[in-house]
PQR file of N, CA, C, O and H, with PARSE charges and radii, in Angstrom:
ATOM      1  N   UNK A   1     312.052  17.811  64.468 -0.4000 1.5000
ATOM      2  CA  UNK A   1     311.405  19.029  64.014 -0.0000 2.0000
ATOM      3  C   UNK A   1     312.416  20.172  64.154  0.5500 1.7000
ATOM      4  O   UNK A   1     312.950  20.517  65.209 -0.5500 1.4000
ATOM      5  N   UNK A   2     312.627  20.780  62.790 -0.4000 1.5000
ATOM      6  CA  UNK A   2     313.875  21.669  63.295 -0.0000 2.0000
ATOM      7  C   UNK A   2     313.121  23.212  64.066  0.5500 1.7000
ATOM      8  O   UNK A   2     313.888  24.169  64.180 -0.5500 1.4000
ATOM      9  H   UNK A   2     312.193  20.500  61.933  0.4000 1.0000
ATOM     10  N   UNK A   3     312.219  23.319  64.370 -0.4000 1.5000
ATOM     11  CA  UNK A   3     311.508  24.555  65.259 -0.0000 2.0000
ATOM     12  C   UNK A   3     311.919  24.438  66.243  0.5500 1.7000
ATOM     13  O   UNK A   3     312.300  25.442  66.847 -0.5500 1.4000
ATOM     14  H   UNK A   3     311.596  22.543  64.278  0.4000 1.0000
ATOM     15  N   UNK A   4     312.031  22.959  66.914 -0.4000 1.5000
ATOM     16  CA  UNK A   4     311.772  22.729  68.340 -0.0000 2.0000
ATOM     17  C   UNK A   4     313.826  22.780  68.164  0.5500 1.7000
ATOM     18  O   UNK A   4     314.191  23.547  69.055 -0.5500 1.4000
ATOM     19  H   UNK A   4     311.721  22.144  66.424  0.4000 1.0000
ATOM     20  N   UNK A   5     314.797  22.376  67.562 -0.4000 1.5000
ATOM     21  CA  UNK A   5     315.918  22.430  67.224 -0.0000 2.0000
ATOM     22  C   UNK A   5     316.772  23.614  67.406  0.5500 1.7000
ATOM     23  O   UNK A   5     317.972  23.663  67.677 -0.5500 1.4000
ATOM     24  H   UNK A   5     314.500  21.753  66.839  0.4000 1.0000
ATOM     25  N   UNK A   6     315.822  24.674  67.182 -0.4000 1.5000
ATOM     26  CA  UNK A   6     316.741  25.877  67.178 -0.0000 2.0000
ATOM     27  C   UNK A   6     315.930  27.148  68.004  0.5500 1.7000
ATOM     28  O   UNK A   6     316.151  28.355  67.905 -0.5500 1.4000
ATOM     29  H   UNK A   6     314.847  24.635  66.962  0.4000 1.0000
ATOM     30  N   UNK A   7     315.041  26.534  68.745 -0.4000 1.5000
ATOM     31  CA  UNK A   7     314.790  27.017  69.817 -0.0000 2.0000
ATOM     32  C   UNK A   7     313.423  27.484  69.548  0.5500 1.7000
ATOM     33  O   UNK A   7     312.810  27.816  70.563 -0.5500 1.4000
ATOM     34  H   UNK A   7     314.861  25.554  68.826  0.4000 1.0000
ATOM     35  N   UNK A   8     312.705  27.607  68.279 -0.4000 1.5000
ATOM     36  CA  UNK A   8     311.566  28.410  68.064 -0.0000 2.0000
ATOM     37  C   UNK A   8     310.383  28.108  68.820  0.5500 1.7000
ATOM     38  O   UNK A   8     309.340  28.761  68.802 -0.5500 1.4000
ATOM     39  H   UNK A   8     313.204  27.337  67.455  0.4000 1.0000
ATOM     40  N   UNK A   9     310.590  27.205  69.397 -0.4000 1.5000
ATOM     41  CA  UNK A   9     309.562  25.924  70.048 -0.0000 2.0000
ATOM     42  C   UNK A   9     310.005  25.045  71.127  0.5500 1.7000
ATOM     43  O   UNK A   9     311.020  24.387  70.901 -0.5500 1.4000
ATOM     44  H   UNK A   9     311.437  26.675  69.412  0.4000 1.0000
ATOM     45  N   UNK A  10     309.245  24.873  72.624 -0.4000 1.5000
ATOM     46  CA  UNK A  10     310.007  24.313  73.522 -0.0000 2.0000
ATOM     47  C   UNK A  10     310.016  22.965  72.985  0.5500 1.7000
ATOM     48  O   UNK A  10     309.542  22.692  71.882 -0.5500 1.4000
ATOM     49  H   UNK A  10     308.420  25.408  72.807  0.4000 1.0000
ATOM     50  N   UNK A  11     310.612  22.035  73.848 -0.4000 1.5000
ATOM     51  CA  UNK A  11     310.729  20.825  73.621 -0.0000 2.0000
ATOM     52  C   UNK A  11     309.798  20.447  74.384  0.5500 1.7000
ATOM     53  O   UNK A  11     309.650  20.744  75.569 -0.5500 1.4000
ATOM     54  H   UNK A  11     310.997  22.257  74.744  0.4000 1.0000
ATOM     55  N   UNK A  12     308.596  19.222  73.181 -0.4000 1.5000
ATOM     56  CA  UNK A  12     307.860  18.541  73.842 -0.0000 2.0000
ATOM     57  C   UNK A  12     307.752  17.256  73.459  0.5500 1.7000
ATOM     58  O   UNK A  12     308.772  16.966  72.833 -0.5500 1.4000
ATOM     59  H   UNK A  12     308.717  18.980  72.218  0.4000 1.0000
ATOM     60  N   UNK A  13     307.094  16.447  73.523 -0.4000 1.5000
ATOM     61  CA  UNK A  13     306.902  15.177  72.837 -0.0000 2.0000
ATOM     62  C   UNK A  13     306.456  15.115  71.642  0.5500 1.7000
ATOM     63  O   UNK A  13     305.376  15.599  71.304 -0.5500 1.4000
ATOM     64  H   UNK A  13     306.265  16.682  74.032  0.4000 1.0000
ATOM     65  N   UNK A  14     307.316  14.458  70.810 -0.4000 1.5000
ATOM     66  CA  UNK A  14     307.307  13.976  69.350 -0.0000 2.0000
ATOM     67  C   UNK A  14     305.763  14.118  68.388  0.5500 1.7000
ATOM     68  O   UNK A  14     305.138  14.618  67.453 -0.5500 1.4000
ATOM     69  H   UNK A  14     308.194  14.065  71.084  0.4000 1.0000
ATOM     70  N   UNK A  15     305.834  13.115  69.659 -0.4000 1.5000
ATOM     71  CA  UNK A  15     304.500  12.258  68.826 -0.0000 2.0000
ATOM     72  C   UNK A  15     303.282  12.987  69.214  0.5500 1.7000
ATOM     73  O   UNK A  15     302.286  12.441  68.739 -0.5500 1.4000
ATOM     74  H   UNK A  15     306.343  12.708  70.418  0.4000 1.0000
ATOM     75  N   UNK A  16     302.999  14.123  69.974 -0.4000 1.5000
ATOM     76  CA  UNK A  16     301.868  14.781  69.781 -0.0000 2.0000
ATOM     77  C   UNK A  16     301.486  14.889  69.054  0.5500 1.7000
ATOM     78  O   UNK A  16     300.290  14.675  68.854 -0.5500 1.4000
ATOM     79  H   UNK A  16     303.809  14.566  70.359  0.4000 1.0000
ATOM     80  N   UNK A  17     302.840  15.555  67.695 -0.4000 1.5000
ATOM     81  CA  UNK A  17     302.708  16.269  66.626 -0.0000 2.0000
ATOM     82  C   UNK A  17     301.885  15.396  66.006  0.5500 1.7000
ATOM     83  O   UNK A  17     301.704  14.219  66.320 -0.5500 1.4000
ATOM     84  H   UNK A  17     303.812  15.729  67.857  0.4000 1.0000
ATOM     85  N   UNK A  18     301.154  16.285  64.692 -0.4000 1.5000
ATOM     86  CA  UNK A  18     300.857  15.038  63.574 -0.0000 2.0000
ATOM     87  C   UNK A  18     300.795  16.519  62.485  0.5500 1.7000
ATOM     88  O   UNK A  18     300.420  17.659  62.759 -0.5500 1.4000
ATOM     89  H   UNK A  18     301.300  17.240  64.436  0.4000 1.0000
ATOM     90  N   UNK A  19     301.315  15.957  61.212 -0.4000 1.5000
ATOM     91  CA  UNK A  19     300.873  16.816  60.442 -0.0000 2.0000
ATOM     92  C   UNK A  19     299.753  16.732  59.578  0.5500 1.7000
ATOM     93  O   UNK A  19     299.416  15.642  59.116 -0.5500 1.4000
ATOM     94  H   UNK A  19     301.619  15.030  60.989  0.4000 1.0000
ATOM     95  N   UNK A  20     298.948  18.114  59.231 -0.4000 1.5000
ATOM     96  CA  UNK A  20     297.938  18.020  58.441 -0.0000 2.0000
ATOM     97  C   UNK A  20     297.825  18.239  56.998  0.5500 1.7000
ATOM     98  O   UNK A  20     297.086  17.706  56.170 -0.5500 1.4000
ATOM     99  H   UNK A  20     299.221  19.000  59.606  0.4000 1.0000
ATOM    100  N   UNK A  21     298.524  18.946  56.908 -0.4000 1.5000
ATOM    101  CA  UNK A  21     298.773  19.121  55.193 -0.0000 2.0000
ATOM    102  C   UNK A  21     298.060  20.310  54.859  0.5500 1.7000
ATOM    103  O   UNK A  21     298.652  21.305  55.279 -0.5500 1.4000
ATOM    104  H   UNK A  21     299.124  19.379  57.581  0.4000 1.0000
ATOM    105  N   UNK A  22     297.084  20.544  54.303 -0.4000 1.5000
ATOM    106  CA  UNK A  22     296.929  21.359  53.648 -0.0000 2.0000
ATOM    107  C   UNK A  22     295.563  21.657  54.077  0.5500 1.7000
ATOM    108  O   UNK A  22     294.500  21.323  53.553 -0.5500 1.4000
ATOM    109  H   UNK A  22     296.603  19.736  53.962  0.4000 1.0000
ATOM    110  N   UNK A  23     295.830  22.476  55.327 -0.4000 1.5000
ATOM    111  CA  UNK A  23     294.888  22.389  56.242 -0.0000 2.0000
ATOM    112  C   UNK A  23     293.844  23.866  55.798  0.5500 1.7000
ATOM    113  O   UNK A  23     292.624  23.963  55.664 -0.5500 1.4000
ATOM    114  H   UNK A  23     296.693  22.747  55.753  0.4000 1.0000
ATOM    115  N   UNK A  24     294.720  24.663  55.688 -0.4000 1.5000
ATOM    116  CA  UNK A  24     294.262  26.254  55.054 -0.0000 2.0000
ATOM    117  C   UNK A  24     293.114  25.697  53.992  0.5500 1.7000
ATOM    118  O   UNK A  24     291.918  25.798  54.266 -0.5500 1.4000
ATOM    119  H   UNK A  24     295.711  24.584  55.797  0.4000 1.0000
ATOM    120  N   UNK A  25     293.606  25.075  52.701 -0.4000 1.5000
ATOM    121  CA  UNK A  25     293.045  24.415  51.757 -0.0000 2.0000
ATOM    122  C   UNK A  25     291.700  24.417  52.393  0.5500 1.7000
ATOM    123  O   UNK A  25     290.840  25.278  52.205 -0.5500 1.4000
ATOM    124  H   UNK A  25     294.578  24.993  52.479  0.4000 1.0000
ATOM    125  N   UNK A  26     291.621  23.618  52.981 -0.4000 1.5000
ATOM    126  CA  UNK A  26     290.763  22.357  53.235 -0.0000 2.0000
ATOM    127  C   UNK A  26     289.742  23.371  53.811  0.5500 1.7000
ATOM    128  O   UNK A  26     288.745  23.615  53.132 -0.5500 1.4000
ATOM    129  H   UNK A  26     292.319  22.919  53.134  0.4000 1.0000
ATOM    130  N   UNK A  27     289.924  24.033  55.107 -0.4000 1.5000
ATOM    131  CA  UNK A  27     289.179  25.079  55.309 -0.0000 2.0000
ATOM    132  C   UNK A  27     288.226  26.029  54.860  0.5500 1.7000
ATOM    133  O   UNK A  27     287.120  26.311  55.323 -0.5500 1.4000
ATOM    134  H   UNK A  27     290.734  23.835  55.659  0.4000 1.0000
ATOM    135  N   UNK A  28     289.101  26.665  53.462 -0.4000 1.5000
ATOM    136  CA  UNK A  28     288.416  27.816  52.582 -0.0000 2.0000
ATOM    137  C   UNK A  28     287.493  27.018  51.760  0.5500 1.7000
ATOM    138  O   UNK A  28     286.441  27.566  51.429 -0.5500 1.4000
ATOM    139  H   UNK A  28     289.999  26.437  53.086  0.4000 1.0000
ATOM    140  N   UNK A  29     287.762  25.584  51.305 -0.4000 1.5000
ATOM    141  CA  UNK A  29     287.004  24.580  50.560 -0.0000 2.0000
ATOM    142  C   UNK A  29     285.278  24.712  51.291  0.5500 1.7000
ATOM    143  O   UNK A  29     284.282  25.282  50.846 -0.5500 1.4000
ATOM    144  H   UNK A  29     288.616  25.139  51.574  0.4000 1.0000
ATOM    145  N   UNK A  30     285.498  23.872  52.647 -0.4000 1.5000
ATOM    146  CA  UNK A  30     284.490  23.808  53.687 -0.0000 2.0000
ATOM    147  C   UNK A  30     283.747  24.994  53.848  0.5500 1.7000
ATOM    148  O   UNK A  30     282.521  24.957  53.948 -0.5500 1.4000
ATOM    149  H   UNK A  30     286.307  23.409  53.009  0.4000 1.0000
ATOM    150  N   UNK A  31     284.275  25.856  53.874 -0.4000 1.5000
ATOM    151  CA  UNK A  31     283.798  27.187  54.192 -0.0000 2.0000
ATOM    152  C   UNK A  31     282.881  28.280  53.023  0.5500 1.7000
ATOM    153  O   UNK A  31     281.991  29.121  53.156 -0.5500 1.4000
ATOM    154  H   UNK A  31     285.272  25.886  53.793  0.4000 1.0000
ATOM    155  N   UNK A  32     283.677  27.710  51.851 -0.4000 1.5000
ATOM    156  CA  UNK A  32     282.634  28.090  50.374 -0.0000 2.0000
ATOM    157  C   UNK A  32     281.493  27.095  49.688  0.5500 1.7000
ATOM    158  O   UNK A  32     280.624  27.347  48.854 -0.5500 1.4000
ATOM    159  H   UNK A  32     284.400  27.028  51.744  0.4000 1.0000
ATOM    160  N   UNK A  33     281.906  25.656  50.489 -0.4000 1.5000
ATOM    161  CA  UNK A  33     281.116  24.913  50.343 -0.0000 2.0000
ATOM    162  C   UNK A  33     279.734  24.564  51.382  0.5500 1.7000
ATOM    163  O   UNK A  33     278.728  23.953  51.023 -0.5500 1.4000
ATOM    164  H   UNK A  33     282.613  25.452  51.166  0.4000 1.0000
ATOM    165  N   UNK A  34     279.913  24.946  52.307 -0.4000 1.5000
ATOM    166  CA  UNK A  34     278.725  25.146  53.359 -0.0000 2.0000
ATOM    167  C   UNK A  34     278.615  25.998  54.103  0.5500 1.7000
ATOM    168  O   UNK A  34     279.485  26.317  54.914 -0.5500 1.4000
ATOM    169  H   UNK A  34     280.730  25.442  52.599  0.4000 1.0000
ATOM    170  N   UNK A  35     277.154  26.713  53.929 -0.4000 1.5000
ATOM    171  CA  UNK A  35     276.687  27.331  55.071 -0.0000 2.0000
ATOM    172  C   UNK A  35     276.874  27.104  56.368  0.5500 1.7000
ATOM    173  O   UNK A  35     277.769  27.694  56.973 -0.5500 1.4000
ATOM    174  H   UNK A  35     276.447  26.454  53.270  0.4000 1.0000
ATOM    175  N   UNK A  36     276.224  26.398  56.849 -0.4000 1.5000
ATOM    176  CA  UNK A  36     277.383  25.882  58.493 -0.0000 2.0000
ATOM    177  C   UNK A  36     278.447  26.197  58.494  0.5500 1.7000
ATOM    178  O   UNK A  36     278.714  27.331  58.891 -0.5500 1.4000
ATOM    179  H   UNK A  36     275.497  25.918  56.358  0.4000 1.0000
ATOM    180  N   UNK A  37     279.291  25.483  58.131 -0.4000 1.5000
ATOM    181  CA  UNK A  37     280.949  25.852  58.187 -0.0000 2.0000
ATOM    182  C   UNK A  37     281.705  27.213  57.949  0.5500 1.7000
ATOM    183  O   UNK A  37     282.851  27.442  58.336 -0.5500 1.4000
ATOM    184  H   UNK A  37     279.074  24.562  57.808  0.4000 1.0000
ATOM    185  N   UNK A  38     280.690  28.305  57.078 -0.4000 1.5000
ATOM    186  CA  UNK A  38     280.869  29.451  57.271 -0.0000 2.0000
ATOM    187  C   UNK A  38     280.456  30.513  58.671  0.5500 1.7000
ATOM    188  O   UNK A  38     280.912  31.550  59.153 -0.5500 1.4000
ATOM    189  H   UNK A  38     279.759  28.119  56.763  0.4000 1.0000
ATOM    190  N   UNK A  39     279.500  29.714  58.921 -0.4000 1.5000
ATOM    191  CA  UNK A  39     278.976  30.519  60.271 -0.0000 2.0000
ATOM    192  C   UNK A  39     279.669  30.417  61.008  0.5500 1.7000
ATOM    193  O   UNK A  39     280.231  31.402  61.488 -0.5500 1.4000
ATOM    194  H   UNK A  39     279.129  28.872  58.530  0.4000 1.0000
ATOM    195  N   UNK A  40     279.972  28.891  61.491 -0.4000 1.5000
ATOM    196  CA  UNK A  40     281.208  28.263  62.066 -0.0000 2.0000
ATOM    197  C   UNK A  40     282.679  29.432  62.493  0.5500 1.7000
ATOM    198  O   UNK A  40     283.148  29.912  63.526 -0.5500 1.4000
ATOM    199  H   UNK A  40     279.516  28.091  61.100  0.4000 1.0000
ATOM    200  N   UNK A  41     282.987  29.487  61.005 -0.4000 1.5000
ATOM    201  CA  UNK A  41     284.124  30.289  60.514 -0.0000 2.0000
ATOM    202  C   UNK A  41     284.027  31.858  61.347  0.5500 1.7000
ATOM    203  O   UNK A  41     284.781  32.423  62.139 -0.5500 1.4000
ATOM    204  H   UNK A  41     282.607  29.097  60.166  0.4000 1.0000
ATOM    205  N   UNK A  42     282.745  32.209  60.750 -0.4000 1.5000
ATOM    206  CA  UNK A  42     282.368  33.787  61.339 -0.0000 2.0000
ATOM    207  C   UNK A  42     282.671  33.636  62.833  0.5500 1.7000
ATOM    208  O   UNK A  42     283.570  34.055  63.562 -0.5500 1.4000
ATOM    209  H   UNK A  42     282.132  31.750  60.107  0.4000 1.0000
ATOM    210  N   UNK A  43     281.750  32.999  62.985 -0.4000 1.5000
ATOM    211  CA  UNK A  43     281.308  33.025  64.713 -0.0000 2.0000
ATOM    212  C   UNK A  43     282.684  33.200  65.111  0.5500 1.7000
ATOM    213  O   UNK A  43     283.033  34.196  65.746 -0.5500 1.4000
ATOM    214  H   UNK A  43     281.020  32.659  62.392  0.4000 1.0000
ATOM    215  N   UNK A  44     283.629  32.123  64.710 -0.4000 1.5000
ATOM    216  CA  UNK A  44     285.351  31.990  65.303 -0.0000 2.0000
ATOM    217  C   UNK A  44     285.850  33.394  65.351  0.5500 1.7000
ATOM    218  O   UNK A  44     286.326  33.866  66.384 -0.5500 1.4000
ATOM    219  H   UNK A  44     283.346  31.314  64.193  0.4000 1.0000
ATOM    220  N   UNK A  45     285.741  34.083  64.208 -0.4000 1.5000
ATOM    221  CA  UNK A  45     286.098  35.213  63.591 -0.0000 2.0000
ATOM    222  C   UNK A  45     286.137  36.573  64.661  0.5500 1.7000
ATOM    223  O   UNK A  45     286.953  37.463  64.905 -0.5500 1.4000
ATOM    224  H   UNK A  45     285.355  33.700  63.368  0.4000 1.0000
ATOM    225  N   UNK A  46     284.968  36.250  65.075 -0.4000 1.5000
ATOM    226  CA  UNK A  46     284.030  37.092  65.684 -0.0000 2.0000
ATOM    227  C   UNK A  46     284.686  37.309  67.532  0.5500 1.7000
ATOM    228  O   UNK A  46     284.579  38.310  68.240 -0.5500 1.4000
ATOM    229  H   UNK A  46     284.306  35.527  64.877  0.4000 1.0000
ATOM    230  N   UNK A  47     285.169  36.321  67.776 -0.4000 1.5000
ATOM    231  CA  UNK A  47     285.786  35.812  69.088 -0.0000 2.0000
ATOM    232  C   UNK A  47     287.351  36.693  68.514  0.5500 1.7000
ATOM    233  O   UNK A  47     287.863  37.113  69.553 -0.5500 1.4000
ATOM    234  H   UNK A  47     285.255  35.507  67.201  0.4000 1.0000
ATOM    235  N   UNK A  48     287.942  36.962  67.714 -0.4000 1.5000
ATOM    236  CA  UNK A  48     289.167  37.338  67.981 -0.0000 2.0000
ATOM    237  C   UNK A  48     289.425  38.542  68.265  0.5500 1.7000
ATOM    238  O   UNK A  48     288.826  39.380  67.590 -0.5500 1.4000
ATOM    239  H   UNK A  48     287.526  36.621  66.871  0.4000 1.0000
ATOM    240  N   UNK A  49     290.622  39.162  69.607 -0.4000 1.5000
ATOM    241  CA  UNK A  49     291.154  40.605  69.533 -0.0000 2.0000
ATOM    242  C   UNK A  49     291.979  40.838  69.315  0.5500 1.7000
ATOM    243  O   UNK A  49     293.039  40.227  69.450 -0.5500 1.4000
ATOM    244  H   UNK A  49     291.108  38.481  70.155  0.4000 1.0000
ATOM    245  N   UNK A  50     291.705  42.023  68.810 -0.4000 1.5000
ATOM    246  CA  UNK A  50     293.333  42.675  68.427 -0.0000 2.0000
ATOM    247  C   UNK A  50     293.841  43.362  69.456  0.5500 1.7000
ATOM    248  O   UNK A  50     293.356  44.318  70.061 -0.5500 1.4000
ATOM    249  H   UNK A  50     290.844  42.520  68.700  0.4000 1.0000
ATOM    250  N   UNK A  51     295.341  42.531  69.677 -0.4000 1.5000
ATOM    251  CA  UNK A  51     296.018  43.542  70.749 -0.0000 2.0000
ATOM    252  C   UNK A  51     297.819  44.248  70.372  0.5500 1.7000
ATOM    253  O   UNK A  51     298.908  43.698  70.208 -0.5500 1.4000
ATOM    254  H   UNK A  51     295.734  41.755  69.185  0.4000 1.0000
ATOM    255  N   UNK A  52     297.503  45.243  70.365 -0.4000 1.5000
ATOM    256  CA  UNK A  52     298.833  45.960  70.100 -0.0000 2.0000
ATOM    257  C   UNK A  52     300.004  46.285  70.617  0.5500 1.7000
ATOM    258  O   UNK A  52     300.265  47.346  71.184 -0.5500 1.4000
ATOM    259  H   UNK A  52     296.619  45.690  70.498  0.4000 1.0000
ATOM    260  N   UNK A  53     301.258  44.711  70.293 -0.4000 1.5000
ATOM    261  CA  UNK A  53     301.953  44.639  71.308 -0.0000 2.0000
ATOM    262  C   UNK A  53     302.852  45.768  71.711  0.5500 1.7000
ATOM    263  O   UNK A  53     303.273  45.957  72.852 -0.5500 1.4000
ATOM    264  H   UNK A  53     301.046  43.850  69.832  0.4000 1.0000
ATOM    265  N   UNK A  54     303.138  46.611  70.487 -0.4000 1.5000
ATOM    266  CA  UNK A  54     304.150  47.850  70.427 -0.0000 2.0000
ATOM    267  C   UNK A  54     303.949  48.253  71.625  0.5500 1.7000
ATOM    268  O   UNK A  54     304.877  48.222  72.434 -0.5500 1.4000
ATOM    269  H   UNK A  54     302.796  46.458  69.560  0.4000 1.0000
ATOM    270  N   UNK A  55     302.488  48.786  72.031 -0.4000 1.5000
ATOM    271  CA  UNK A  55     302.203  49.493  73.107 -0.0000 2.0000
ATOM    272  C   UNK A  55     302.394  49.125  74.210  0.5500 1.7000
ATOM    273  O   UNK A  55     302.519  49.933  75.130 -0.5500 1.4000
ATOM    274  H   UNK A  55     301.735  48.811  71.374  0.4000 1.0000
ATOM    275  N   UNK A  56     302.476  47.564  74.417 -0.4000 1.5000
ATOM    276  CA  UNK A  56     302.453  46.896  75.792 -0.0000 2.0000
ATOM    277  C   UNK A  56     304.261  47.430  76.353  0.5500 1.7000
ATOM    278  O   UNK A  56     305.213  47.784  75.658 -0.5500 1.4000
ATOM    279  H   UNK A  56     302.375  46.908  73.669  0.4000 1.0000
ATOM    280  N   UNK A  57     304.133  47.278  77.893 -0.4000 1.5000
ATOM    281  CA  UNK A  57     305.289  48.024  78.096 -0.0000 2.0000
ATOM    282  C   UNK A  57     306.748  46.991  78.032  0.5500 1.7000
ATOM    283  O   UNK A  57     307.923  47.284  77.815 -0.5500 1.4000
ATOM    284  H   UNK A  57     303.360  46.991  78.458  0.4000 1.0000
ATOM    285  N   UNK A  58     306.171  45.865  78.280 -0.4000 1.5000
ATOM    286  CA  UNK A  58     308.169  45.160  78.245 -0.0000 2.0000
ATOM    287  C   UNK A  58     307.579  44.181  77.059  0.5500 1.7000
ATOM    288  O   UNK A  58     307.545  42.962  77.225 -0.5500 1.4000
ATOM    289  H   UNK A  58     305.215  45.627  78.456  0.4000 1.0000
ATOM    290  N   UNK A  59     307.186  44.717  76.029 -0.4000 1.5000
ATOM    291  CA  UNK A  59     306.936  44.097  74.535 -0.0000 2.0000
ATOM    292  C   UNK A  59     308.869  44.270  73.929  0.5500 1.7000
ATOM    293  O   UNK A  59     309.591  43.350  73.544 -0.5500 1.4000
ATOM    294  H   UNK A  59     307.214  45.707  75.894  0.4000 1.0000
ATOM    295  N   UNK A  60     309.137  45.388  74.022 -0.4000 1.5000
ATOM    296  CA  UNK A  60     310.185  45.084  73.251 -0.0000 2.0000
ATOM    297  C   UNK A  60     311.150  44.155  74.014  0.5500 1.7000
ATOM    298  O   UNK A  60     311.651  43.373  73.207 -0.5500 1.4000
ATOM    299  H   UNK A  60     308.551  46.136  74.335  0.4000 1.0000
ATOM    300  N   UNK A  61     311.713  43.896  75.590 -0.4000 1.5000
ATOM    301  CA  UNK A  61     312.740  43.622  75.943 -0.0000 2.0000
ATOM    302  C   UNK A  61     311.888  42.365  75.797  0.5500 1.7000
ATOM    303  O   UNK A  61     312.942  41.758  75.606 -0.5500 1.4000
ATOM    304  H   UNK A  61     311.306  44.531  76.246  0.4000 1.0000
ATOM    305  N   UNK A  62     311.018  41.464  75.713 -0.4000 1.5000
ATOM    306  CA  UNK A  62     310.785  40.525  75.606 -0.0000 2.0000
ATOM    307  C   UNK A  62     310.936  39.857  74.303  0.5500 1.7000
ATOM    308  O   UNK A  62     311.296  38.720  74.000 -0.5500 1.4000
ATOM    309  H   UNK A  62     310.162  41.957  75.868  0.4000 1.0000
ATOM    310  N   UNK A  63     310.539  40.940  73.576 -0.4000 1.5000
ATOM    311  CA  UNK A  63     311.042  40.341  71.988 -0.0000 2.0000
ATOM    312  C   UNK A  63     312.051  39.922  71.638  0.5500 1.7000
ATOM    313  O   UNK A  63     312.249  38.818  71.132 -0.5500 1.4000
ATOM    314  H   UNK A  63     310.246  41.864  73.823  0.4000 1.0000
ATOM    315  N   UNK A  64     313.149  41.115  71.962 -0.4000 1.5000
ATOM    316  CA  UNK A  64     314.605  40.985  72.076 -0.0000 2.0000
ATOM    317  C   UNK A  64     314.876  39.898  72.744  0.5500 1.7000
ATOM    318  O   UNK A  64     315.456  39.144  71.963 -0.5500 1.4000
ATOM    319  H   UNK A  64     312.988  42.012  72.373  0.4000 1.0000
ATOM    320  N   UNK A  65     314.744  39.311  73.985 -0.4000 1.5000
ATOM    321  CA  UNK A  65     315.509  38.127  74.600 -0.0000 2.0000
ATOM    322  C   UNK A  65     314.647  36.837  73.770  0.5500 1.7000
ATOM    323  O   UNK A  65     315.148  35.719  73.653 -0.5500 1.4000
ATOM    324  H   UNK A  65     314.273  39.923  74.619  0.4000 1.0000
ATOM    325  N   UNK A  66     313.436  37.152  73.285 -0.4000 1.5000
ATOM    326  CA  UNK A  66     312.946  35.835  72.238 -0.0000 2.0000
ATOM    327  C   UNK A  66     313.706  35.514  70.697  0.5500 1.7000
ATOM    328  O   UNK A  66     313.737  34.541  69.944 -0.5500 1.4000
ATOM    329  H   UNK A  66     313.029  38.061  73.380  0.4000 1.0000
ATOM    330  N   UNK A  67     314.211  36.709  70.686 -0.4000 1.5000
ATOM    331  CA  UNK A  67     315.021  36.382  69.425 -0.0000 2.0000
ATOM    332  C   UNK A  67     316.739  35.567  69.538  0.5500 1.7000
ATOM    333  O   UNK A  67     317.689  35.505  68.757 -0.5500 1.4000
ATOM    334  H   UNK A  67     314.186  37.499  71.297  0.4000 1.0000
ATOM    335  N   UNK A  68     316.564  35.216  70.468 -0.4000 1.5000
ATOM    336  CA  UNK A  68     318.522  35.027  70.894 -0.0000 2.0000
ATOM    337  C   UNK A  68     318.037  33.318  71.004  0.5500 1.7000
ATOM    338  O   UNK A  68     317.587  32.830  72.041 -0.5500 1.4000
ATOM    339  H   UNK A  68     315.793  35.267  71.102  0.4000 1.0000
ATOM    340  N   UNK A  69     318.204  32.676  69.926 -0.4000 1.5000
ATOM    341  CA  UNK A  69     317.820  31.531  69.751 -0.0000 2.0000
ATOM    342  C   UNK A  69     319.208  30.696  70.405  0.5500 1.7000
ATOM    343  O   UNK A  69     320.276  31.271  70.615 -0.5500 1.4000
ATOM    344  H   UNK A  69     318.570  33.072  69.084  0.4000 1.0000
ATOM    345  N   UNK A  70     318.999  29.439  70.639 -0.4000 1.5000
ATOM    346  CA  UNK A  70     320.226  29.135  71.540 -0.0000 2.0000
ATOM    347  C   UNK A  70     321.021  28.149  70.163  0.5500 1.7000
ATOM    348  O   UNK A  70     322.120  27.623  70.336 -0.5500 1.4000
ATOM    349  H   UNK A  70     318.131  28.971  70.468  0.4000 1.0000
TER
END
């Protein structure tokens, strides 16, 4: 996996991975196609915050040393 290659991603085991394909797809499908699966969707929706890293205080020096890929 070249993520885990150039640092974007620690190194873990292979074979966790699996890929899904066209997972987005598949989602918006489910989601226009059933009621459930939209509520589903909401409810998820509904659980997320927004947090604004600018403001946090060692947001930038952390960024900076995340970008120095090895």
């Amino acid at each position: 996996m070249k993520s885990i290659g150039i640092g974007l991603l620690p190194v873990f085991e292979r074979a966790r991975i699996k890929p899904v394909g066209k997972a987005a797809g598949l989602g918006a499908k489910r989601a226009l196609l059933s009621l459930k699966e939209r509520a589903e969707a909401d409810a998820g929706a509904q659980k997320i915050e927004y947090i604004e890293l600018a403001k946090h205080p060692d947001f930038q020096k952390e960024f900076i040393e995340g970008m120095a890929f090895p």
